[in-house]
Every structure is written in structure tokens, then in C-alpha cells.
C-alpha positions as CSV (number, residue, x, y, z in Angstrom):
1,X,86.7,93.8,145.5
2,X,88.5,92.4,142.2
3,X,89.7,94.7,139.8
4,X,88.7,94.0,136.7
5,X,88.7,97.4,134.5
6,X,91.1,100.1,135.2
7,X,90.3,103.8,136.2
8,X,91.0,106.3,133.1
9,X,94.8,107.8,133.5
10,X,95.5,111.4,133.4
11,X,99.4,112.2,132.6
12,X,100.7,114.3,135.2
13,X,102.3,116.8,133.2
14,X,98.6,117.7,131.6
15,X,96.9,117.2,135.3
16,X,95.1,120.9,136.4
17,X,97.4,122.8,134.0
18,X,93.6,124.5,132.2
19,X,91.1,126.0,134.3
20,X,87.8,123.5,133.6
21,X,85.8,126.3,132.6
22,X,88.2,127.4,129.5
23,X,88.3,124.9,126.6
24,X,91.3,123.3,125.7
25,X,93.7,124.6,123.1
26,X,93.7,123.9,119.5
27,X,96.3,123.8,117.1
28,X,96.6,123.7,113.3
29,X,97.7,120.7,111.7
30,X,97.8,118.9,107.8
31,X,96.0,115.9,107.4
32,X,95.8,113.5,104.5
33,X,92.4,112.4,104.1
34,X,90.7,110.4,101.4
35,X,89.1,112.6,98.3
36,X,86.0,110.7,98.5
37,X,85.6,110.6,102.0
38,X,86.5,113.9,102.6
39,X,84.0,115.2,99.7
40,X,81.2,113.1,101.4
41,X,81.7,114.4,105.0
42,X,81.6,117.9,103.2
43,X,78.2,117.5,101.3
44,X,77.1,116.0,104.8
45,X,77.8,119.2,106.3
46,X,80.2,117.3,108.8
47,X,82.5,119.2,110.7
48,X,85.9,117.3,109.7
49,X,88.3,118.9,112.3
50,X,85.5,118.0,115.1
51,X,84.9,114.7,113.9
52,X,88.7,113.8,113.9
53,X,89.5,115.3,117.0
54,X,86.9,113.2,118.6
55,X,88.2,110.1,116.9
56,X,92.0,110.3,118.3
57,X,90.4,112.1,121.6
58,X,89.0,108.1,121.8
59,X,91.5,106.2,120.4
60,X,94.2,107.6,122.6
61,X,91.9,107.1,125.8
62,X,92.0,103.4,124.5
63,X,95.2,103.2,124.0
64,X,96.2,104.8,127.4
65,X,94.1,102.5,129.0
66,X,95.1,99.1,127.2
67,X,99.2,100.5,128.4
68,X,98.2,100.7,131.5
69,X,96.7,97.6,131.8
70,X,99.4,96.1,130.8
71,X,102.5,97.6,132.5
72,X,100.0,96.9,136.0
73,X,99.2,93.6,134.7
74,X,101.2,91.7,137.6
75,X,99.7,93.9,140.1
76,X,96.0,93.3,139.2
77,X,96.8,89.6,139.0
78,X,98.5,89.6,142.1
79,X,95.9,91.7,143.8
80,X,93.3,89.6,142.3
81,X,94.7,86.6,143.9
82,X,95.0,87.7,147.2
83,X,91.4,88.9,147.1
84,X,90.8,85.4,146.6
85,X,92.6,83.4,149.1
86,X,92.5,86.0,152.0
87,X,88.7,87.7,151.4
88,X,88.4,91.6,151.8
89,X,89.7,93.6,154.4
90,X,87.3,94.2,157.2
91,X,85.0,91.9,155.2
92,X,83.6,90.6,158.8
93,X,82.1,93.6,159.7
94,X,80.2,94.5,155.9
95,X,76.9,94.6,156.5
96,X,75.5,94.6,152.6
């Protein structure tokens, strides 16, 4: 099987640190927002913290993943290529 899309990292020094029932911690921060935007989101009755959270909750999954990619780059291609000349392991014996 080729790999073509990484699996989603988890940093060690966060891995099973929280029970999964308990949410995670917040912590108060300043933020410089746009006036406009920020009085829209308001009249909209959006919940700013929330939505920004959720924003940098996704771009730093992106970004995790697009670094790992990269630093296991050679692997992949590596990998990938011996996928292609050699076949799968055990491939003989699939039966799907």
C-alpha cells in the first residue's frame, strides 16, 4: 500500500496527559482583531473566543501535518518506490 497522506501527529509531551472525558484547559489571552470584524461577529451573536480557537485548532493540525510531511518526505518516496518495484509483502497470498 502507497502512502500518500500522512496520519495526524500527536506531540508526545501532550500524548494522554488529560483524561478524555475532561475538556482541555483554556487560558486567557489579548488578541488584536479588526473593529469591523469584530463588531460584526458580535451583532451575529458569534462566539469570538470559540470561533478562533477553532481556527488555530485547524491551522496548526495543517501545519503539523504539512512538517511532517516534509521532514518524512525521503521516507515516503523511498517507501513508495519499493512498493513499486518489489509489490506488497505477502501480496501472494491476499485474497481481495
Amino acid at each position: 500500500m502507497r502512502i500518500d497522506t500522512p496520519m495526524p501527529t500527536i506531540q508526545p509531551e501532550t500524548k494522554n496527559k488529560l483524561p478524555r472525558n475532561r475538556p482541555l484547559a483554556k487560558r486567557a489571552t489579548n488578541l488584536s482583531l479588526s473593529a469591523d470584524v469584530l463588531d460584526a461577529a458580535k451583532a451575529l451573536q458569534i462566539n469570538v473566543s470559540q470561533a478562533c480557537d477553532n481556527y488555530l485548532r485547524e491551522l496548526v493540525r495543517r501545519e503539523q501535518t504539512d512538517r511532517w510531511r516534509t521532514e518524512h518526505a525521503d521516507f515516503i518516496a523511498a517507501y513508495n518506490a519499493s512498493i513499486e518495484t518489489e509489490g506488497l509483502p505477502l501480496d501472494e497470498w491476499r485474497t481481495f
